[in-house]
C-alpha positions, 0 to 999 in steps of 0.5 A: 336614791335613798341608800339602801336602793344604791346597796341593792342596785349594786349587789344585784348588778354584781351577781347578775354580772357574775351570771352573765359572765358565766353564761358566755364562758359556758357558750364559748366553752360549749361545756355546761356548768354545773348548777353548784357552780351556778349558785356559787358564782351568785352567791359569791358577788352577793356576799362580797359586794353588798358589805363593800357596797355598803361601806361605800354607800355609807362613806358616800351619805355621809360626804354628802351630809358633810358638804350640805352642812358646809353650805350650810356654815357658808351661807351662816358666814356670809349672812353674819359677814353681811348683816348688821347684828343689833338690826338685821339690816345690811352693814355698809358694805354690803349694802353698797355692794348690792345696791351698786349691782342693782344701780347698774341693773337698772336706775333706782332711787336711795332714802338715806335717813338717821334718828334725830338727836340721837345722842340725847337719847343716848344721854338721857335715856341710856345706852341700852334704850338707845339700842333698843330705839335702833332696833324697833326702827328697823324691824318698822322699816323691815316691815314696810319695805317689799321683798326688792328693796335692799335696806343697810345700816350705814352707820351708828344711828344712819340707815339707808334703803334702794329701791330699784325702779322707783320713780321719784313720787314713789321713793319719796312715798316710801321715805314719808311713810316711814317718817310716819311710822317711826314717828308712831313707834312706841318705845320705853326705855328702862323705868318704863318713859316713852322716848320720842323717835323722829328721822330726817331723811333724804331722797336721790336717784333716777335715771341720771344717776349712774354710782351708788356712792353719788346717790348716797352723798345727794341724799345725805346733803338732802338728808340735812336739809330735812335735819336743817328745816326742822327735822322729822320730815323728808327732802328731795336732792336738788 
């Protein structure tokens, strides 16, 4: 109900309550009241409730806006406690926290992946090209995932996707199409030379897999065999 209708409500349940308290004094009484006291006691609630209600109206609105803007700074909070600045994907806890809560929802798997020789492109592209290699993979990663998949950044150039209710043709799928795709990305670093990006990663998870931090550990131990066979390519966890 917009403001002004809660006013009006109020003023007109004020004078008509007035009216009708009048009324039974008069039939109780059994003496009539005369007419100027009829308009007097309407004209009395009106002038005293519609400012009070009005003030209490305006208080209420802006209570209202005040703890919609609280939601607001909370959700903003929470996003910022849970999401990586440089990449928008989850930090590590939340990451863990949210797929542990689907694993136990349902059985899934993990891709965990990092840039290969990343500390050379630091090295020989700078610390900035570096960066900017991280947050083009995620905005590819971002880009191929569906809506339920929970992607985290899980350290300095490691990151990880959950999918739940994966099977394992599906999640290994999902690891090479990504391998690919970074694999395409085109990033420049300052004076304008392209710098290679490539991933290793690995996969583990089904319907054995009951903990999250165990899925995690199978696929990084999958993961450097990926980084051991050559790099640039996907391995499944024995």
């Amino acid at each position: 109900m917009p403001p002004w209708a809660k006013i009006l409500s109020a003023t007109i349940f004020s004078v008509v309550a007035s009216e009708v308290l009048m009324a039974v004094v008069e039939f109780a009484s059994g003496e009539p009241i005369p007419r100027l006291y009829w308009a007097f006691g309407a004209l009395c609630p009106l002038v005293i409730s519609a400012p009070i209600a009005a003030i209490l109206v305006r208080q209420s609105e802006r209570n209202r806006l005040l703890g919609v803007k609280l939601a607001r700074a909370y959700e903003q909070m929470k996003q910022l406690a849970e999401v990586d600045q440089m990449t928008g994907a989850l930090n590590r806890a939340a990451f863990i926290d949210r797929a542990a809560a689907a694993l136990a929802r349902g059985p899934g798997h993990v891709v965990l992946f990092d840039i290969d020789r990343f500390k050379a492109i630091n090295d020989r592209h700078g610390h900035a090209a570096g960066d900017d290699a991280l947050r083009s993979l995620a905005a590819q990663v971002r880009a191929l995932i569906g809506s339920g998949d929970l992607f985290g950044r899980i350290g300095g150039e490691e990151f990880a996707l959950y999918l739940p209710a994966a099977d394992q043709m599906l999640a290994l799928a999902a690891a090479e199409r990504i391998r690919a795709a970074v694999e395409l990305l085109i990033v420049l670093d300052r004076d304008g030379a392209p710098i290679p990006l490539t991933i290793s990663a690995g996969v583990a998870g089904g319907a054995a897999m009951r903990d999250i931090d165990e899925a995690l550990h199978l696929a990084d131990s999958a993961m450097y065999d990926a980084k051991r066979d050559g790099r640039n390519r996907v391995r499944l966890a024995a």
